[in-house]
Structures are given as structure tokens and as C-alpha cells.
Backbone as XML, in Angstrom:
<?xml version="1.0"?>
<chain id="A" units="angstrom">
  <residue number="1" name="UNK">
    <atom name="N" x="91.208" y="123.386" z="169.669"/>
    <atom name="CA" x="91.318" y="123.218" z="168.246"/>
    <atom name="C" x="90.010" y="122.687" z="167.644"/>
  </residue>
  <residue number="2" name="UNK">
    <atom name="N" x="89.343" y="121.639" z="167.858"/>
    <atom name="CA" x="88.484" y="121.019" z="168.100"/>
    <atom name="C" x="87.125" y="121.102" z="168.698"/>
  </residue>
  <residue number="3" name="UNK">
    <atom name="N" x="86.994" y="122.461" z="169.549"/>
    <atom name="CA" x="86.409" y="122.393" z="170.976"/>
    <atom name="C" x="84.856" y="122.822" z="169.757"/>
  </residue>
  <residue number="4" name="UNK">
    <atom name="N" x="83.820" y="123.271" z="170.557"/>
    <atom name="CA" x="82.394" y="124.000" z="170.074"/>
    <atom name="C" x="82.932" y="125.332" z="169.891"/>
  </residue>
  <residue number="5" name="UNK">
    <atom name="N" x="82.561" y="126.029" z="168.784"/>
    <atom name="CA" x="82.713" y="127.673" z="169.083"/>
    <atom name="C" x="81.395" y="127.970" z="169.009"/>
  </residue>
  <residue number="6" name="UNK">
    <atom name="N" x="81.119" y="129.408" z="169.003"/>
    <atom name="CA" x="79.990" y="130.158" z="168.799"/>
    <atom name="C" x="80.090" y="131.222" z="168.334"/>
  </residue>
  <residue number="7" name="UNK">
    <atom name="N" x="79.593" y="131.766" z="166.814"/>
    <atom name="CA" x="79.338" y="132.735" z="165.805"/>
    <atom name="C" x="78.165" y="133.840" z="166.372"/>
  </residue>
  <residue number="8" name="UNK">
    <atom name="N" x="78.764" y="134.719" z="166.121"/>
    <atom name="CA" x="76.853" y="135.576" z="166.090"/>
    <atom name="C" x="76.956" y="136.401" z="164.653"/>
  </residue>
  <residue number="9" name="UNK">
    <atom name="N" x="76.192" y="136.053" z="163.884"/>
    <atom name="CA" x="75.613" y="136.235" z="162.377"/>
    <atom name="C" x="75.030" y="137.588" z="162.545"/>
  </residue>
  <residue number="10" name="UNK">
    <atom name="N" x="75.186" y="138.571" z="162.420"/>
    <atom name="CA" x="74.586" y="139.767" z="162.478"/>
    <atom name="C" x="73.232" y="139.693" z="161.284"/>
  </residue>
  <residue number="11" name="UNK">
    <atom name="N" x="73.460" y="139.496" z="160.271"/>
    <atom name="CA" x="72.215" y="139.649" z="159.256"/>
    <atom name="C" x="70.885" y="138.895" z="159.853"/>
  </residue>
  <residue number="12" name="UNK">
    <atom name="N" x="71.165" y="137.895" z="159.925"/>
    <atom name="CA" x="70.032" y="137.017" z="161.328"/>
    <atom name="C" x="70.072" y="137.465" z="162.461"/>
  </residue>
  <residue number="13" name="UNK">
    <atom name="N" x="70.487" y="138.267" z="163.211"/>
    <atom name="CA" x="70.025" y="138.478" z="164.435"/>
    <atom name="C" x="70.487" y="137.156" z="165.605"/>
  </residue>
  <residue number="14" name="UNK">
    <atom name="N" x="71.413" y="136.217" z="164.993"/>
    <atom name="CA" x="71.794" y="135.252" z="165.558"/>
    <atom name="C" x="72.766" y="134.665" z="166.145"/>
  </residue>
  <residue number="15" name="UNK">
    <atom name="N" x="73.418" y="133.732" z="167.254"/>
    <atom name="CA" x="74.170" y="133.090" z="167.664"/>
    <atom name="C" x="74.138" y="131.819" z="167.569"/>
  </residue>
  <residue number="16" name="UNK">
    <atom name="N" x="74.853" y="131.083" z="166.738"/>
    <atom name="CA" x="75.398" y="129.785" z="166.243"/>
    <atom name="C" x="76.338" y="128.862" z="167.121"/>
  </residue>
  <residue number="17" name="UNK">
    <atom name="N" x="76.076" y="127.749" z="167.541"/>
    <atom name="CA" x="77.076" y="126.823" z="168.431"/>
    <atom name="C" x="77.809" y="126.066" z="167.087"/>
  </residue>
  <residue number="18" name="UNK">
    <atom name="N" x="78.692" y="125.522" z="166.934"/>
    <atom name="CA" x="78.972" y="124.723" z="165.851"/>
    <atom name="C" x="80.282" y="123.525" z="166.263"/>
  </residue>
  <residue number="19" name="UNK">
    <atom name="N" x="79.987" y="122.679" z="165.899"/>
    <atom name="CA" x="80.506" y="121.157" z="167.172"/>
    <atom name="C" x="80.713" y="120.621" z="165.766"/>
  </residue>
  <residue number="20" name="UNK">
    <atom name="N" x="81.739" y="119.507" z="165.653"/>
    <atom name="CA" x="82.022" y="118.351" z="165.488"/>
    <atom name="C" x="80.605" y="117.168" z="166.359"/>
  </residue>
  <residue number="21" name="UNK">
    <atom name="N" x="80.098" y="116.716" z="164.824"/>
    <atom name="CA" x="78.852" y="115.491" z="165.154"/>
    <atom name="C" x="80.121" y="114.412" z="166.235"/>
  </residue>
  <residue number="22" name="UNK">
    <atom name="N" x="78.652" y="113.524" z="166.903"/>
    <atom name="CA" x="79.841" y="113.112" z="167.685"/>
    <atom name="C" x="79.185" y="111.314" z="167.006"/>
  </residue>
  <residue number="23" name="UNK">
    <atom name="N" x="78.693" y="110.936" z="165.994"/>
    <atom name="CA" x="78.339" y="110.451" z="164.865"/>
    <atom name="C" x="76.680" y="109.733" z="165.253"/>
  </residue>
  <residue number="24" name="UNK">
    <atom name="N" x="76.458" y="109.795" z="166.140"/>
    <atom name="CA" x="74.818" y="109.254" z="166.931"/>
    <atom name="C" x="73.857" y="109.721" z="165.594"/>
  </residue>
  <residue number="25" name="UNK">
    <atom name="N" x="73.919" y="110.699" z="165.216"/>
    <atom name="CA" x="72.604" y="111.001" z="163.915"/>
    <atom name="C" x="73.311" y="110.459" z="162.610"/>
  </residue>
  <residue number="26" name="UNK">
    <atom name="N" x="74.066" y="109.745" z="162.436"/>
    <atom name="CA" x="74.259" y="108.818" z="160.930"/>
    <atom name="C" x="73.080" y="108.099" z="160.783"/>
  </residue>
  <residue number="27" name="UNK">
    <atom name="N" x="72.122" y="108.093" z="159.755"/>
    <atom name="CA" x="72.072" y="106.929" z="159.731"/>
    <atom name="C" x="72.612" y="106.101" z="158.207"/>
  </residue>
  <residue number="28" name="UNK">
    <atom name="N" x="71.860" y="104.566" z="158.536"/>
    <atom name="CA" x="72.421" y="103.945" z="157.719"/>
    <atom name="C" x="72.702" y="103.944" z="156.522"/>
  </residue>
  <residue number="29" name="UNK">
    <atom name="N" x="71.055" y="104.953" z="155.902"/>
    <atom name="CA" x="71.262" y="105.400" z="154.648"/>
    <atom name="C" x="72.169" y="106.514" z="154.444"/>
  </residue>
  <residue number="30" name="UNK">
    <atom name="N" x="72.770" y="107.291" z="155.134"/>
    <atom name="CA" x="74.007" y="108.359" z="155.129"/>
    <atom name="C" x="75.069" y="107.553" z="154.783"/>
  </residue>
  <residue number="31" name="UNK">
    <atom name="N" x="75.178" y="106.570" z="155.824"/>
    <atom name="CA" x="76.366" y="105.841" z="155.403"/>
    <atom name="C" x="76.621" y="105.082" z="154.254"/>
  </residue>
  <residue number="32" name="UNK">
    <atom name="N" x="75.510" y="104.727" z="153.938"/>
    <atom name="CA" x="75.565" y="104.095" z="152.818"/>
    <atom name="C" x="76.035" y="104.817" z="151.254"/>
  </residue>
  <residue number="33" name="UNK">
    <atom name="N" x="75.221" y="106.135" z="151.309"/>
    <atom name="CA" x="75.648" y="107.032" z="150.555"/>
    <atom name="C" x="77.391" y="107.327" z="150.496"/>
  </residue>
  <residue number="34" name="UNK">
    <atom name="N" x="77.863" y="107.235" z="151.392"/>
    <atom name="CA" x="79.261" y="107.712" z="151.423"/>
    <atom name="C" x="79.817" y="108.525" z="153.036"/>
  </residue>
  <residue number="35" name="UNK">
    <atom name="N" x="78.955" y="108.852" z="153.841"/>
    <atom name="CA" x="78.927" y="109.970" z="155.191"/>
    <atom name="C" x="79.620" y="109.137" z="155.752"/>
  </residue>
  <residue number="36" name="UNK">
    <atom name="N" x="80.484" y="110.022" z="156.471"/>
    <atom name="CA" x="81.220" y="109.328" z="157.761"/>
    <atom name="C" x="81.223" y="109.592" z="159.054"/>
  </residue>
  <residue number="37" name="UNK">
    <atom name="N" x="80.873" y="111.601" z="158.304"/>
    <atom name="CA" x="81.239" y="112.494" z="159.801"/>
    <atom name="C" x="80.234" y="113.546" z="159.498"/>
  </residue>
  <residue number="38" name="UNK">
    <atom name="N" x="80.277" y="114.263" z="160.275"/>
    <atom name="CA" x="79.097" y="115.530" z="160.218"/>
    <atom name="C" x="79.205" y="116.928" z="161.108"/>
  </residue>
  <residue number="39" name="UNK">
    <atom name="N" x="79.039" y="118.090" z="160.691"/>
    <atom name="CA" x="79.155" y="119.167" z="161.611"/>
    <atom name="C" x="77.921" y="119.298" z="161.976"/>
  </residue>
  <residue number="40" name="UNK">
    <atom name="N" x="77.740" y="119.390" z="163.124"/>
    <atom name="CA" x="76.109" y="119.923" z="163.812"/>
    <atom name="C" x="76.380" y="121.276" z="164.451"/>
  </residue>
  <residue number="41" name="UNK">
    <atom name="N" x="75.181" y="122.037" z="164.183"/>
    <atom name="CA" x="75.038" y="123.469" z="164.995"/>
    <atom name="C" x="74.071" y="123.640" z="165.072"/>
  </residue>
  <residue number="42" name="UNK">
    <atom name="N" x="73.945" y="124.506" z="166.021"/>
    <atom name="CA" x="72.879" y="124.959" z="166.451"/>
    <atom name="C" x="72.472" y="126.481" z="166.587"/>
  </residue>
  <residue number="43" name="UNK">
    <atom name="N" x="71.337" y="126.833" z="166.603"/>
    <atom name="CA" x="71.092" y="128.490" z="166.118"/>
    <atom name="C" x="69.963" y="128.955" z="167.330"/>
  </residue>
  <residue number="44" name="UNK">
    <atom name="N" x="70.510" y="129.728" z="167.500"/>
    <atom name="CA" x="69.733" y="130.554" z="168.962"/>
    <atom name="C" x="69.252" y="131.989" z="168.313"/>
  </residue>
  <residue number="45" name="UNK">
    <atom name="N" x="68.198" y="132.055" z="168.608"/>
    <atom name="CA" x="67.529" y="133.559" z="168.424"/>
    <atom name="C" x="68.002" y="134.843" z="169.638"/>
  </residue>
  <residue number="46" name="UNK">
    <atom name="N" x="67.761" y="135.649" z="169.009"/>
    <atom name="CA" x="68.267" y="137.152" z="170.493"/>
    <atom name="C" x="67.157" y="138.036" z="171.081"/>
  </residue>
  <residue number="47" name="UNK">
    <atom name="N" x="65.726" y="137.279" z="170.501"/>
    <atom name="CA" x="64.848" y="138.471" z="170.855"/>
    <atom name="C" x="64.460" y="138.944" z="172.184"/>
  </residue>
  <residue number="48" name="UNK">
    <atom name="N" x="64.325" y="137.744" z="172.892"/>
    <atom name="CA" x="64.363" y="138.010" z="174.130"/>
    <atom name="C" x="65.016" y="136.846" z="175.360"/>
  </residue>
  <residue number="49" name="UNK">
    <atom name="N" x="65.534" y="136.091" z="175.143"/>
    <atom name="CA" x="66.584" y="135.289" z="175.289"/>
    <atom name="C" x="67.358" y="133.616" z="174.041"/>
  </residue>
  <residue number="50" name="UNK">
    <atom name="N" x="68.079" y="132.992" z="174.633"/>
    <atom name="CA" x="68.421" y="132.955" z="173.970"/>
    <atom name="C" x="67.996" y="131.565" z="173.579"/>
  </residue>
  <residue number="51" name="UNK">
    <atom name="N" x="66.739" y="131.374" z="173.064"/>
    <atom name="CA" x="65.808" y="130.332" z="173.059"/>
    <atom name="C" x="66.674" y="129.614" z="171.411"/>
  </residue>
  <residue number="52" name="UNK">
    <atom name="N" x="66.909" y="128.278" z="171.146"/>
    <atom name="CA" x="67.202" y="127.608" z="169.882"/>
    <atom name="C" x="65.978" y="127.777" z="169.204"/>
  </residue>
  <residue number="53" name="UNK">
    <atom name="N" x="66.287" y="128.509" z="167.592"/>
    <atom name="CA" x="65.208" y="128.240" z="166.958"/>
    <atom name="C" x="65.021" y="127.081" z="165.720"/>
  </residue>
  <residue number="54" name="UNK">
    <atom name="N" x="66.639" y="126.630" z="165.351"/>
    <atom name="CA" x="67.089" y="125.740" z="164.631"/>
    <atom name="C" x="68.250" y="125.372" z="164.787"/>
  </residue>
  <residue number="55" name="UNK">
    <atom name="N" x="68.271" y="124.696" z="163.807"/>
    <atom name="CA" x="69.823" y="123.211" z="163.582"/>
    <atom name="C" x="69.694" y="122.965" z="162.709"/>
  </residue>
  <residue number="56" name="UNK">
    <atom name="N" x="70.711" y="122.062" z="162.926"/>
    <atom name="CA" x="71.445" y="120.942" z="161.725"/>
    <atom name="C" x="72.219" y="120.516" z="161.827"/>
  </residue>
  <residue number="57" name="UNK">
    <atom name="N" x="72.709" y="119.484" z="160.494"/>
    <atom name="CA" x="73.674" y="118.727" z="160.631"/>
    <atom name="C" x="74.669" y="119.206" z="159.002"/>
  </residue>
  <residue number="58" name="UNK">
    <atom name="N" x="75.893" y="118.968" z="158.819"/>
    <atom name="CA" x="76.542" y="119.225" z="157.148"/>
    <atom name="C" x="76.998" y="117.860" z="157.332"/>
  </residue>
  <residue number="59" name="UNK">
    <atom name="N" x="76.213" y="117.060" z="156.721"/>
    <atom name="CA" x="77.183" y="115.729" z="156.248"/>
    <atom name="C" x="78.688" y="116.135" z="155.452"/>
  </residue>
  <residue number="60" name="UNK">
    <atom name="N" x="79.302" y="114.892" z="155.947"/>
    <atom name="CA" x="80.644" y="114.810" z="155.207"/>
    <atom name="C" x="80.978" y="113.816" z="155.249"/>
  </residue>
  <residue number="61" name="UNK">
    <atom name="N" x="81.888" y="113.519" z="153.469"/>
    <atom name="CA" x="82.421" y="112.210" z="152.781"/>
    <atom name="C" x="83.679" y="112.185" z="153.823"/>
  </residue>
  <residue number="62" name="UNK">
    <atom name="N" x="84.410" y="112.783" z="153.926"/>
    <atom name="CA" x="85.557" y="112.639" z="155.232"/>
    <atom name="C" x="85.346" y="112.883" z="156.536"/>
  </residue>
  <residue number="63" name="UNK">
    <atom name="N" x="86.111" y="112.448" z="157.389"/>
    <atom name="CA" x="86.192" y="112.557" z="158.792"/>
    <atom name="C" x="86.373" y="114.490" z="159.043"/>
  </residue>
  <residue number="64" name="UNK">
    <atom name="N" x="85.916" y="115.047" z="160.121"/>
    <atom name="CA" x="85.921" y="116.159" z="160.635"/>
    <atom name="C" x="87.268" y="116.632" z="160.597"/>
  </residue>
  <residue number="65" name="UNK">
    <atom name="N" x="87.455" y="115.822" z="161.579"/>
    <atom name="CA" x="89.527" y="116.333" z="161.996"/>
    <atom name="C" x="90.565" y="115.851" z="161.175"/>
  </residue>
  <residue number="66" name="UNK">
    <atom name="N" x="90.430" y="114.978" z="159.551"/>
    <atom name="CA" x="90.774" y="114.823" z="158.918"/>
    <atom name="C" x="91.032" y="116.541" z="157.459"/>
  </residue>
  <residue number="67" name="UNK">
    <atom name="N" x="88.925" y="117.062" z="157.824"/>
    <atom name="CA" x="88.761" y="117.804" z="156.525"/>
    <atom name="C" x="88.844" y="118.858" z="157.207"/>
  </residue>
  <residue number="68" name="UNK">
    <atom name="N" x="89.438" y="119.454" z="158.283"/>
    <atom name="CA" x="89.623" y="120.722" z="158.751"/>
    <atom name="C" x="90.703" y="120.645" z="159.739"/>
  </residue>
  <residue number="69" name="UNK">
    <atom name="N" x="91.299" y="122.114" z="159.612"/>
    <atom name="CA" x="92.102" y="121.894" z="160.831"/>
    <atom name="C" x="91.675" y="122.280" z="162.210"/>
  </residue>
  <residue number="70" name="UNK">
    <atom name="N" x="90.641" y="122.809" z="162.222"/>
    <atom name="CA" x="90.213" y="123.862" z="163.542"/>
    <atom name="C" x="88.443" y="123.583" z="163.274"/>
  </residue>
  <residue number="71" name="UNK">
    <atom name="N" x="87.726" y="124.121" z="164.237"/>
    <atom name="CA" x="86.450" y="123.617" z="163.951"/>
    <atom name="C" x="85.915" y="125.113" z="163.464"/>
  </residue>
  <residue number="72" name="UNK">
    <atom name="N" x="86.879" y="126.198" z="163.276"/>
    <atom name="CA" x="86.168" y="127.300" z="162.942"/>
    <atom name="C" x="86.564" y="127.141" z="161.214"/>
  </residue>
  <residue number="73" name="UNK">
    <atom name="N" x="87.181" y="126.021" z="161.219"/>
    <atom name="CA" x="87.319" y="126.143" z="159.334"/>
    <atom name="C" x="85.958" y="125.879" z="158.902"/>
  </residue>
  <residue number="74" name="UNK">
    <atom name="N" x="85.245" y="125.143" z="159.468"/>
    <atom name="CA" x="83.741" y="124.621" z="159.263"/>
    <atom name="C" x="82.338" y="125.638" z="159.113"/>
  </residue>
  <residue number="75" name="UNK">
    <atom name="N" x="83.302" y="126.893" z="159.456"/>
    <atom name="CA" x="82.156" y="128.196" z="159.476"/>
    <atom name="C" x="81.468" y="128.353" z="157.950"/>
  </residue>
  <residue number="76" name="UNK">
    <atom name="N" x="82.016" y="128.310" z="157.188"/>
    <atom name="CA" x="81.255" y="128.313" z="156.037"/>
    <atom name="C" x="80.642" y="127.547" z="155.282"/>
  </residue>
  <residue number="77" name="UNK">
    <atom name="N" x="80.704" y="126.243" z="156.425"/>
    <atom name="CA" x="79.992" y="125.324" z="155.297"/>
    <atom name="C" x="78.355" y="125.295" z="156.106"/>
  </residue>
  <residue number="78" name="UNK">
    <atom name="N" x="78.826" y="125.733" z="157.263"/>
    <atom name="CA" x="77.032" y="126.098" z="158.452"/>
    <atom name="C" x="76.418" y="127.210" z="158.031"/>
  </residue>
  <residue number="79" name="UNK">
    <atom name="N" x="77.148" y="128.182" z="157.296"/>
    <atom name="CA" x="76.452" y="129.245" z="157.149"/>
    <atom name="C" x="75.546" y="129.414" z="155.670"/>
  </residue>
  <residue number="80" name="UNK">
    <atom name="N" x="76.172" y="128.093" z="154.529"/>
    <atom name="CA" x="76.310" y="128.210" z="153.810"/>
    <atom name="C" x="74.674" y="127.160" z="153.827"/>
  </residue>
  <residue number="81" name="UNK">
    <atom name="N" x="75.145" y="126.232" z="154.589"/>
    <atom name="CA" x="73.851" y="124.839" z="155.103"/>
    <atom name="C" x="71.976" y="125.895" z="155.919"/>
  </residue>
  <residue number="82" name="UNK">
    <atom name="N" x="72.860" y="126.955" z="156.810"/>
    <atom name="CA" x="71.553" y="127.551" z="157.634"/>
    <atom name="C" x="71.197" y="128.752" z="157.002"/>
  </residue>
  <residue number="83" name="UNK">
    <atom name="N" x="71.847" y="129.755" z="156.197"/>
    <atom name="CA" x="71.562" y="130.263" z="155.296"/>
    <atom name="C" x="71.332" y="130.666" z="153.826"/>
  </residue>
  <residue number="84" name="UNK">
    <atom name="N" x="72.170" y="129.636" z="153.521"/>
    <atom name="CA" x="71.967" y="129.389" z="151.546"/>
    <atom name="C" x="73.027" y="130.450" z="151.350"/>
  </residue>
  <residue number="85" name="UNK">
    <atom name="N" x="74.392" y="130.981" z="151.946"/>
    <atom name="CA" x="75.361" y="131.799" z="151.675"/>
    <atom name="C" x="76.307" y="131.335" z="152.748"/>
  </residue>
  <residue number="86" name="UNK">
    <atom name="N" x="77.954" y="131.263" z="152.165"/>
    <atom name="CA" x="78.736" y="131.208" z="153.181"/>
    <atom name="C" x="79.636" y="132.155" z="152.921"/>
  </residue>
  <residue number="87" name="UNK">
    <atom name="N" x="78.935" y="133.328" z="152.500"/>
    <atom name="CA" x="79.841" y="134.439" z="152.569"/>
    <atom name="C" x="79.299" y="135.774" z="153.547"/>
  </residue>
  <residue number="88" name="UNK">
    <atom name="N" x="78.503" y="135.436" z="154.342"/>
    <atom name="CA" x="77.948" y="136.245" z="154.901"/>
    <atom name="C" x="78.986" y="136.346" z="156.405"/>
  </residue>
  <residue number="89" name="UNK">
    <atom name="N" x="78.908" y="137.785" z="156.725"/>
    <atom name="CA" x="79.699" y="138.092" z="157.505"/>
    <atom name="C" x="79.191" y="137.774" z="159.124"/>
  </residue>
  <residue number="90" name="UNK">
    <atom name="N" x="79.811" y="137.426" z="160.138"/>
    <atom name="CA" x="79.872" y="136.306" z="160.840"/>
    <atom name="C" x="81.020" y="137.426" z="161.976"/>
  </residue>
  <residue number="91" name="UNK">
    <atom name="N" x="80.805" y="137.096" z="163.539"/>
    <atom name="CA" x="82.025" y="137.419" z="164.563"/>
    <atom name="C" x="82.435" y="136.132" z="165.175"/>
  </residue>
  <residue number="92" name="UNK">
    <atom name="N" x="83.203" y="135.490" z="165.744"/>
    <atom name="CA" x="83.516" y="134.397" z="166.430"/>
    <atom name="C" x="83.800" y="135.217" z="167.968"/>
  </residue>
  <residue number="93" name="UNK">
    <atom name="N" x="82.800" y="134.334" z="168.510"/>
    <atom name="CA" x="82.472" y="134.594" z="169.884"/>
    <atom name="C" x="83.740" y="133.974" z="171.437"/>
  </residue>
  <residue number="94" name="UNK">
    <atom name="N" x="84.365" y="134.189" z="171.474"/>
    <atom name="CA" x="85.295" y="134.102" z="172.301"/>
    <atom name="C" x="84.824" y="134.237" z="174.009"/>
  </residue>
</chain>
């Protein structure tokens, strides 16, 4: 429910890990702002293996497993954070 999945983004050429933060990159000024919890992912290129070319983190005013039910509800807010669209079409990697 919970677990890491992995996306591959066809328009990028990419494969996405996407985890529940496990809260180690807060910092204080996040918290202070309001952060509690955070989705982190990570982005792998395909050109010739599958080397990370970026990340991130989506802060959030609520807890993870509070503001989603599944960690693939979180797909659009990574796609939306690593590409500036969370309507872009996306496979979930099984």
C-alpha cells in the first residue's frame, strides 16, 4: 500500500522511484513553515543504463499516510514537482 513504486514517463524517456520521505531531509525551516512529511523520488535516465539523473522531495502540510491512500495517489504531485505537469501520461511499473 505504502511500499516504493516505479513510473516510467514516456515523454522523458524516464523511470521514476517514488517513496514516502522517511522525514531525515526536514529541515527546521520546513518545519517551521508548516511540513511534516514529504514524498521523495527519484528519476533514472534510459540511455544507456539506468544511471539517476535527478530528485526530489514534495513537501507536505499533512502526514503521507494520512493525505493518501496508496503511494501511487502521490503520482501527480511528482510529476507535477519533476515536470511542471501532472497530467502527463505515466505506466506504473509492476
Amino acid at each position: 500500500m505504502f511500499d516504493s513504486i516505479f513510473i516510467f514517463v514516456p515523454e522523458a524517456g524516464q523511470i521514476v522511484k517514488i517513496s514516502e520521505g522517511s522525514g531525515d531531509n526536514l529541515l527546521q525551516e520546513d518545519m517551521d513553515e508548516g511540513y511534516v512529511d514529504y514524498i521523495y523520488y527519484e528519476q533514472y535516465g534510459m540511455e544507456v543504463d539506468l544511471r539517476e539523473v535527478d530528485g526530489g522531495m514534495v513537501l507536505l502540510t499533512e502526514p503521507f499516510q494520512e493525505k493518501f491512500t496508496c503511494t501511487e495517489d502521490a503520482i501527480p504531485h511528482v510529476l507535477d514537482m519533476a515536470y511542471g505537469s501532472d497530467s502527463l501520461e505515466y505506466t506504473v511499473l509492476k
